[in-house]
C-alpha positions as CSV (number, residue, x, y, z in Angstrom):
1,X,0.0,0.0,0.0
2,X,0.6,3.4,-0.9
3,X,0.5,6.8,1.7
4,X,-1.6,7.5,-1.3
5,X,-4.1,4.1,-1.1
6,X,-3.9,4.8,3.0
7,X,-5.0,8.5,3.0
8,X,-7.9,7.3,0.2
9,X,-9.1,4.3,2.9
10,X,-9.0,6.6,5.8
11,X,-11.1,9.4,3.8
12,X,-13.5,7.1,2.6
13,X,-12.7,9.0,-0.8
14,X,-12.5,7.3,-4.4
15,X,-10.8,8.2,-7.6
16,X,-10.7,7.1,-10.8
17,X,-7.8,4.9,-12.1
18,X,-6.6,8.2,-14.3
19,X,-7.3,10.4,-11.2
20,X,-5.1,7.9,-8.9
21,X,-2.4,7.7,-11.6
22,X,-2.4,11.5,-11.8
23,X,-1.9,12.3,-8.0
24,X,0.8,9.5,-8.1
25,X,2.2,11.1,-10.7
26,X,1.7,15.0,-9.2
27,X,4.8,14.4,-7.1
28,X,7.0,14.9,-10.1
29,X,5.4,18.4,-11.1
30,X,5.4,19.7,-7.6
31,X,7.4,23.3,-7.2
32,X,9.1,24.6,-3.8
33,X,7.2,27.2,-1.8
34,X,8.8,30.5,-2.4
35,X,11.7,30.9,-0.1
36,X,12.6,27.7,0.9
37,X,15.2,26.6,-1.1
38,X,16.9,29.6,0.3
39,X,16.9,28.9,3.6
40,X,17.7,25.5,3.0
41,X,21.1,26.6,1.6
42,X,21.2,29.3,4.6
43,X,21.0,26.1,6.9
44,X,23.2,24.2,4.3
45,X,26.2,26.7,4.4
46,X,26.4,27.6,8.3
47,X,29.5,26.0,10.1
48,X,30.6,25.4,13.8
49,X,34.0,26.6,14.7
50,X,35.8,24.0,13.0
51,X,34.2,25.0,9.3
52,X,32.2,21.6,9.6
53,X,28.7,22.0,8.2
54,X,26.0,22.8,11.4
55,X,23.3,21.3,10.1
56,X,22.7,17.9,8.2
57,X,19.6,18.5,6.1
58,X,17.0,15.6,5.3
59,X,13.1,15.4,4.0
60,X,10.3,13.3,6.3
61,X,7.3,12.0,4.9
62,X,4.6,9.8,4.9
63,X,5.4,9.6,1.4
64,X,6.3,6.4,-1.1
65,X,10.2,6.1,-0.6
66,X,10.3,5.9,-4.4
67,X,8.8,9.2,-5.0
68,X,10.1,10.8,-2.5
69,X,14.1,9.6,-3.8
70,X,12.7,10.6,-7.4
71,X,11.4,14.0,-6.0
72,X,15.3,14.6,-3.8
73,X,17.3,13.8,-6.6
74,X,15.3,16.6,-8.7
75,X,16.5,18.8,-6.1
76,X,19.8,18.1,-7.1
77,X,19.5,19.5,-10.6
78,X,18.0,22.9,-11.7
79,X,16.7,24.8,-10.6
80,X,17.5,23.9,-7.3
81,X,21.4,22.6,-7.2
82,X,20.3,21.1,-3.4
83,X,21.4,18.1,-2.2
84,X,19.7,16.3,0.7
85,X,21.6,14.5,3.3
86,X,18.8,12.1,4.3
87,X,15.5,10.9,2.9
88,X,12.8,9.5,6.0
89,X,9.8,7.8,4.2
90,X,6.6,6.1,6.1
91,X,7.5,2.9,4.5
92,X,11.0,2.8,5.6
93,X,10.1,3.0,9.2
94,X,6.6,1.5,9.4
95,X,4.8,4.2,11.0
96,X,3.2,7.7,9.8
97,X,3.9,10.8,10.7
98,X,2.6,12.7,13.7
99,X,3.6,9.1,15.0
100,X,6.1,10.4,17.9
101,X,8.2,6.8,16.9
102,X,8.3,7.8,13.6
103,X,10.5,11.1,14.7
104,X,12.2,8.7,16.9
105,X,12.9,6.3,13.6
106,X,15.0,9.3,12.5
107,X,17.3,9.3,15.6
108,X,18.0,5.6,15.4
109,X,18.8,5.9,11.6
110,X,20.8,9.1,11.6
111,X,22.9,8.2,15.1
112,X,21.4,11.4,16.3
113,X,20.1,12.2,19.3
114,X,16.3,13.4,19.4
115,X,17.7,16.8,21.1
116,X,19.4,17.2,18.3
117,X,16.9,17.0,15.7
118,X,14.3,19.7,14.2
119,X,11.5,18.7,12.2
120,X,9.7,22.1,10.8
């Protein structure tokens, strides 16, 4: 199952097989609010005092893991030129977000502790 066939059963909502196909598919048209990829580099380019990089910069979703490593390797080309360090995705880690395990998922998987992650 899909985040896509779970958000469908838990709305009681139907669509078409076109209309399923096309809101698959709408991950791969999907443009980045205004701002953002700014203050991802902002975040990307601050250092501590040994020039190592602050901040290590990752997506979380209950997204498909397939879309959502199609969708972070677009933001690798233009016009974006971002990289992300780590991609989180419901089916990697068996639970959905606002799941409190699911943020906990990404401690166990990054070596992080919790007090040291932000999720915005």
């Amino acid at each position: 199952n899909t985040s896509l066939d779970l958000a469908l059963a838990s709305t009681g909502l139907t669509v078409t097989d076109t209309e399923y196909t096309d809101l698959l598919d709408s991950w791969n048209t999907l443009q980045a609010w205004p701002g953002t990829v700014e203050a991802l580099s902002q975040l990307r380019n601050m250092t501590d005092h040994d020039g190592n990089p602050r901040f290590k910069l990752g997506i979380m979703s209950n997204g498909d893991c397939d879309g959502l490593t199609e969708a972070a390797g677009k933001w690798k080309e233009e016009p974006y030129n971002f990289e992300f360090d780590y991609v989180f995705c419901s089916s990697n880690v068996g639970m959905f977000k606002p799941e409190a395990d699911f943020y906990a998922q990404a401690s166990l998987m990054t070596g992080l502790d919790k007090s040291e992650i932000m999720h915005v």
